[in-house]
C-alpha positions as CSV (number, residue, x, y, z in Angstrom):
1,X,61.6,-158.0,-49.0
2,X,63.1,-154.4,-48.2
3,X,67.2,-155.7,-47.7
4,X,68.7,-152.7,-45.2
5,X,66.4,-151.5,-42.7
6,X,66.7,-149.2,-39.8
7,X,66.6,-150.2,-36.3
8,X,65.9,-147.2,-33.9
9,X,66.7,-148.7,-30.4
10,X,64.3,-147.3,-27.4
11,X,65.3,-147.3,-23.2
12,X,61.9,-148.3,-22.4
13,X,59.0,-147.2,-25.1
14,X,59.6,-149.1,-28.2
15,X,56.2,-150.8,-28.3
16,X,54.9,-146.8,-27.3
17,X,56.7,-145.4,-30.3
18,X,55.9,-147.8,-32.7
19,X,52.4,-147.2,-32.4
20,X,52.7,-143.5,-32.2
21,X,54.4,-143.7,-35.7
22,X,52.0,-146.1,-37.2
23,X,49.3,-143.5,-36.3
24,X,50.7,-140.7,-37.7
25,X,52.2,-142.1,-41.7
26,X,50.7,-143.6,-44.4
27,X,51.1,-147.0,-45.5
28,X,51.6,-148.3,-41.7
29,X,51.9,-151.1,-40.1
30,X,53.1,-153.5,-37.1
31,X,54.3,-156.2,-38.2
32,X,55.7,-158.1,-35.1
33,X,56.7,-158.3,-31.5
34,X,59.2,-160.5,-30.0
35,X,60.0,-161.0,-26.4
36,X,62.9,-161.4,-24.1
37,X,64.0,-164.7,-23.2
38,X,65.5,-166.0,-20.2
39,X,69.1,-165.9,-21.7
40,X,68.7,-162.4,-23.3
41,X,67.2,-160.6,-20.5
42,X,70.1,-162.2,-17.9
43,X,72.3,-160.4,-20.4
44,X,70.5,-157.1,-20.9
45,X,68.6,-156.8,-17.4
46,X,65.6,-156.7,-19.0
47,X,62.8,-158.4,-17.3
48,X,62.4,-161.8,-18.8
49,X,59.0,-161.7,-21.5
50,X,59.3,-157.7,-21.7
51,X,59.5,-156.6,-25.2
52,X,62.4,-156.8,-26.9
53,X,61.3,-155.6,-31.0
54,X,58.4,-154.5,-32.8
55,X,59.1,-154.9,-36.4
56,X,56.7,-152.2,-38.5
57,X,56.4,-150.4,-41.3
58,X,55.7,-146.4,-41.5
59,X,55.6,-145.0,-45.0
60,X,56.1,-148.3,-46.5
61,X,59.5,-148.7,-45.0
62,X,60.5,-151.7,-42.8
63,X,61.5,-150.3,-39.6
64,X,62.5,-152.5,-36.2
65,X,62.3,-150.7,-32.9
66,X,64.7,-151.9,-30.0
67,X,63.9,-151.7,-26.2
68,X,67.5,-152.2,-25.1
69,X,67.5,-150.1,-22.5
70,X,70.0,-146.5,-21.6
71,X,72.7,-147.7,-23.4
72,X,72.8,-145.9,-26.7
73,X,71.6,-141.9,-27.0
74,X,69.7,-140.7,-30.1
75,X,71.8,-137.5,-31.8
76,X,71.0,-135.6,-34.5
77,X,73.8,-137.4,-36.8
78,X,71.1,-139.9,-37.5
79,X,67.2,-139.0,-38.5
80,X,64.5,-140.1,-40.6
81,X,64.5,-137.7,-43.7
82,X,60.3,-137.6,-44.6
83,X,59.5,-136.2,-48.0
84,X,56.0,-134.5,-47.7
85,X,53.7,-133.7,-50.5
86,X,52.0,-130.5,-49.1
87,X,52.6,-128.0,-46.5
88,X,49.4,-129.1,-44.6
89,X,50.9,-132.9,-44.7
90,X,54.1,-131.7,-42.9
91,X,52.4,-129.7,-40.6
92,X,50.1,-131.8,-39.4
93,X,53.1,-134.5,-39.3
94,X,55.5,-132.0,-37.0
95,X,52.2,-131.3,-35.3
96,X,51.9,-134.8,-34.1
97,X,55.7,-135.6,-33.5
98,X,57.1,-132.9,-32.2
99,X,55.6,-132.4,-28.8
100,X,58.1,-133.3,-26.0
101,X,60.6,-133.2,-28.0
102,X,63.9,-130.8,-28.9
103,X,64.4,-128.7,-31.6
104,X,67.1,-128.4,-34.4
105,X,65.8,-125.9,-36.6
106,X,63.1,-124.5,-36.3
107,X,59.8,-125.0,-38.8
108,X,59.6,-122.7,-41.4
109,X,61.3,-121.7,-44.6
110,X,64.5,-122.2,-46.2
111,X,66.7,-121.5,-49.1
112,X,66.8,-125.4,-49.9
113,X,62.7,-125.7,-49.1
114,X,59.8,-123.8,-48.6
115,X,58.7,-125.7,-45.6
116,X,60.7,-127.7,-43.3
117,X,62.0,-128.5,-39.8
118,X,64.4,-130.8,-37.9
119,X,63.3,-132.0,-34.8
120,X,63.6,-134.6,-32.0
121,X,60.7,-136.8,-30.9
122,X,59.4,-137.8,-27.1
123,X,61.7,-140.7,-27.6
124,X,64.5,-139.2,-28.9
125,X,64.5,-140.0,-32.3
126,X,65.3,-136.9,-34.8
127,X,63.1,-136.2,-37.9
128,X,63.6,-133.9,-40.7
129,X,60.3,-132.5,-42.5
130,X,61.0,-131.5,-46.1
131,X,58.6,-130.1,-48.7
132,X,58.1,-131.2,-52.0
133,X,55.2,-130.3,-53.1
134,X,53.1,-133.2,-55.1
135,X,55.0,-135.9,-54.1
136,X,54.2,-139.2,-51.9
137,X,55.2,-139.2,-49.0
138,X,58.4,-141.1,-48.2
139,X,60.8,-141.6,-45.3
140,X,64.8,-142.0,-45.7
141,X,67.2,-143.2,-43.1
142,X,69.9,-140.1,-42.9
143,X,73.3,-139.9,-41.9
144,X,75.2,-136.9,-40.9
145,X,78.7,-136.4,-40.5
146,X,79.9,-133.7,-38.2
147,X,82.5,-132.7,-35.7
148,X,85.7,-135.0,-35.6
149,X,84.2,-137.0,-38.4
150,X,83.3,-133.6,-40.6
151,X,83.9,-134.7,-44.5
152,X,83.5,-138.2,-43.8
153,X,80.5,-138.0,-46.3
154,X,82.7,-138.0,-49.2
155,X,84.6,-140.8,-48.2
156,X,81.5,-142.9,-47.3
157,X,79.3,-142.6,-49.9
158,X,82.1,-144.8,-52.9
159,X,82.6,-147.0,-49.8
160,X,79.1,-148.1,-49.3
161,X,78.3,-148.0,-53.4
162,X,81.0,-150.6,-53.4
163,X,80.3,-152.3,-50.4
164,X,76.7,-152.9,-51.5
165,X,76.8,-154.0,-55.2
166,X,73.5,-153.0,-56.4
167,X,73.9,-149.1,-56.0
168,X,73.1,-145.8,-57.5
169,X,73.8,-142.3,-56.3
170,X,70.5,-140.4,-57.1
171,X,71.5,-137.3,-55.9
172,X,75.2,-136.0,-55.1
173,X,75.0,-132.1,-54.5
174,X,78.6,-130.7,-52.8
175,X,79.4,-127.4,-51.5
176,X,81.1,-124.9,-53.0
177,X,82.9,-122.0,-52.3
178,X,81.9,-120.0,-49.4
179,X,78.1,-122.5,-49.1
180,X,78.7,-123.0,-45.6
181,X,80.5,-126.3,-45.9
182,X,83.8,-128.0,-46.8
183,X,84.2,-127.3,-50.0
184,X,83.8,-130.2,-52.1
185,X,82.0,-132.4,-49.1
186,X,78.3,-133.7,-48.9
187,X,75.6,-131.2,-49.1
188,X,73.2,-133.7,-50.0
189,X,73.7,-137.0,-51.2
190,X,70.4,-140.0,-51.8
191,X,72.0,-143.1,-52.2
192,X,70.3,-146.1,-53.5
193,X,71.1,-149.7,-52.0
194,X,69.1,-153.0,-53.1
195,X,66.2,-150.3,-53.6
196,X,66.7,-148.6,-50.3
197,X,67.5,-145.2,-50.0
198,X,69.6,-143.5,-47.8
199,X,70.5,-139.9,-47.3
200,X,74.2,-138.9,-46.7
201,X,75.3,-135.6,-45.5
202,X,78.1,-133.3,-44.4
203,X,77.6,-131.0,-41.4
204,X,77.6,-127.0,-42.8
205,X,79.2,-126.2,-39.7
206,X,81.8,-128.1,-37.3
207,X,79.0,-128.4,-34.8
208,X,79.8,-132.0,-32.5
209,X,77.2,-134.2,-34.2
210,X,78.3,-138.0,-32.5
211,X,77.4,-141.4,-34.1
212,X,75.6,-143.9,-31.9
213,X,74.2,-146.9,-32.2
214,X,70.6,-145.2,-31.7
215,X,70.2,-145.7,-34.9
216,X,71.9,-148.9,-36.8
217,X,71.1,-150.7,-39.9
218,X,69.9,-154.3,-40.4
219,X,71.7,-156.0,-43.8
220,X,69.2,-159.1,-44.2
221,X,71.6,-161.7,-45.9
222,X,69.8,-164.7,-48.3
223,X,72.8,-167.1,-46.9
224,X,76.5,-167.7,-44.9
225,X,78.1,-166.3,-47.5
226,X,76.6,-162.8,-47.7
227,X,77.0,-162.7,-44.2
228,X,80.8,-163.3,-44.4
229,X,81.3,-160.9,-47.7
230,X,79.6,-158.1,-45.8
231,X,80.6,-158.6,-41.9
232,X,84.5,-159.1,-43.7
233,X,84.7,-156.4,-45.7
234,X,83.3,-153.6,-42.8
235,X,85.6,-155.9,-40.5
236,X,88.8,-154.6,-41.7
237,X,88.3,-150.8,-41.0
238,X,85.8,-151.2,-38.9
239,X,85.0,-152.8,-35.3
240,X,83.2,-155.8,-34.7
241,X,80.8,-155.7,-31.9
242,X,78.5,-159.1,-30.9
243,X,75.3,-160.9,-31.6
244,X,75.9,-159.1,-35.1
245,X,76.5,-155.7,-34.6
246,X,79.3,-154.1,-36.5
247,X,80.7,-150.3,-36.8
248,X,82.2,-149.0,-39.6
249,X,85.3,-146.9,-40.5
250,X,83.1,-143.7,-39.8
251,X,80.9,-145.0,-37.1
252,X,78.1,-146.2,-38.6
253,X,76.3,-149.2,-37.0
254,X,75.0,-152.3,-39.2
255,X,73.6,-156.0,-38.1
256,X,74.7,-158.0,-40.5
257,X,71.9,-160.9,-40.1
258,X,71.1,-164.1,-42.4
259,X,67.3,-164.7,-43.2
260,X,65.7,-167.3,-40.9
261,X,67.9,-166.0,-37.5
262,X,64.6,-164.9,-35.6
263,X,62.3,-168.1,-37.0
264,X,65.4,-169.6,-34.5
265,X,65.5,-167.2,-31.7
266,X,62.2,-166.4,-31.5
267,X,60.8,-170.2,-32.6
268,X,58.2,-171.7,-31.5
269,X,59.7,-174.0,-29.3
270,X,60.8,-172.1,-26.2
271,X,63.6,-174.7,-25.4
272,X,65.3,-175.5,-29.1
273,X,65.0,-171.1,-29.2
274,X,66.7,-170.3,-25.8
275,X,69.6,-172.7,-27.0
276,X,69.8,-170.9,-30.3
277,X,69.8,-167.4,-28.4
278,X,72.5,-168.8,-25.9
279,X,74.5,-169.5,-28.8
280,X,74.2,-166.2,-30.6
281,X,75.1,-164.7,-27.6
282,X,78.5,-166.2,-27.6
283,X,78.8,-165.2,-31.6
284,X,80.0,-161.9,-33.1
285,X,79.3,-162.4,-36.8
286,X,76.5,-164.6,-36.8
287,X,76.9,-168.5,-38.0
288,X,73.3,-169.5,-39.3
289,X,74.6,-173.6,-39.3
290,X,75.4,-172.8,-35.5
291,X,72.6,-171.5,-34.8
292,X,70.1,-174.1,-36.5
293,X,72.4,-176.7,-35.3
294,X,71.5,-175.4,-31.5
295,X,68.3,-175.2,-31.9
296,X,67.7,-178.6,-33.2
297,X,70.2,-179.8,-30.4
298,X,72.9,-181.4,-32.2
């Protein structure tokens, strides 16, 4: 079971995206939808039954999309990094995904790769198409830290190796002298965490790139006490939010969630589920004895 995943949250098209990207990668999948209930939507104003996830998989990674309405807005400091094997696969890929959208640069080639573009989707959501020729194709959740929080890279990457235990820096490529960067920051980091990779960057330029919570990061915890070592130790630079949402010291977003929270929320039993999800409501960091003790009403 894939431990971090991304969560890309939608105004209105979630269940729309989700099926766009299932079409379009290999190794994809929906997985699951779940529904508003009465106490969520009174919360969100979302109509009550509307969709509310779609767990699925594109590329073999587990991805959640969130209909949460226009709260958060997708930037380019947070994108799906897609490793292509050809130059046909890419552009047939960018084809596909980039009509209706904005772009970041352009397609073509590049000192660092011989095909590539950074793009916005229909939705919103930013992709970057990179060439490397003969391998599978793979998508990474990336991070990119620009503007006020320019450098920030450098700074994050020991945090979250030591925030989550099993860790390994694959790749850690800085800039040098007169590269276009800070020298010394994140050119291009790939960070391994339980097996999931993330890419880490610094900006090349002091363009404004603003964190949202467009794109967050779901820590499935095996019990309470991962919950606690993980919502703790981002709790005391960072800000806690509610229903388990968290940002970090650099404005990164993360739901810090123990296994069996939606087999509550989403149960079988509408009544014992809308009691759980009225008490996770009222919760910040997430209490899985609260919650199972609501649903079963006692």
């Amino acid at each position: 079971m894939q431990k971090i995943s991304p969560c890309l949250w939608f105004t209105d098209d979630a269940s729309e995206a989700a099926k766009l990207y299932t079409s379009i990668f290999k190794n994809s999948k929906i997985h699951k939808t779940t529904y508003y209930s009465a106490s969520s939507a009174k919360v969100s104003g979302m109509p009550e039954g509307s969709v509310l996830t779609v767990d699925f998989q594109i590329a073999g990674l587990q991805v959640q999309a969130l209909r949460g309405g226009p709260y958060f807005k997708h930037t380019p400091a947070t994108s799906l990094f897609v490793t292509c094997g050809s130059a046909d696969e890419l552009d047939s890929i960018y084809k596909k995904l980039s009509p209706g959208g904005e772009t970041q640069m352009e397609l073509g080639e590049y000192p660092f790769s011989k095909r590539y573009a950074f793009f916005s989707d229909k939705y919103g959501v930013h992709w970057q198409l990179f060439l490397e020729e003969g391998a599978a194709q793979k998508i990474t959740p990336c991070i990119i830290f620009g503007g006020d929080k320019q450098g920030l890279g450098a700074k994050a990457v020991p945090f979250y190796c030591e925030l989550f235990k099993e860790s390994q820096v694959i790749v850690d490529k800085r800039y040098g002298k007169n590269e276009g960067g800070l020298e010394g920051s994140i050119m291009h980091a790939r960070v391994s965490f339980f097996g999931s990779e993330m890419v880490i960057m610094d900006a090349g330029q002091n363009a404004p790139l603003p964190l949202t919570g467009a794109i967050s990061f779901t820590v499935l915890c095996k019990n309470q006490d991962e919950v606690d070592y993980f919502w703790n130790t981002i709790a005391k630079s960072g800000k806690e939010i509610q229903c388990g949402w968290i940002e970090d010291q650099f404005g990164v977003s993360w739901q810090i969630v123990p296994e069996g929270t939606d087999e509550l929320v989403f149960g079988p039993d509408k009544a014992a589920a809308e009691r759980a999800n009225e008490a996770m409501l009222k919760m910040k960091k997430l209490n899985i004895n609260e919650l199972r003790k609501a649903y079963e009403n006692r």
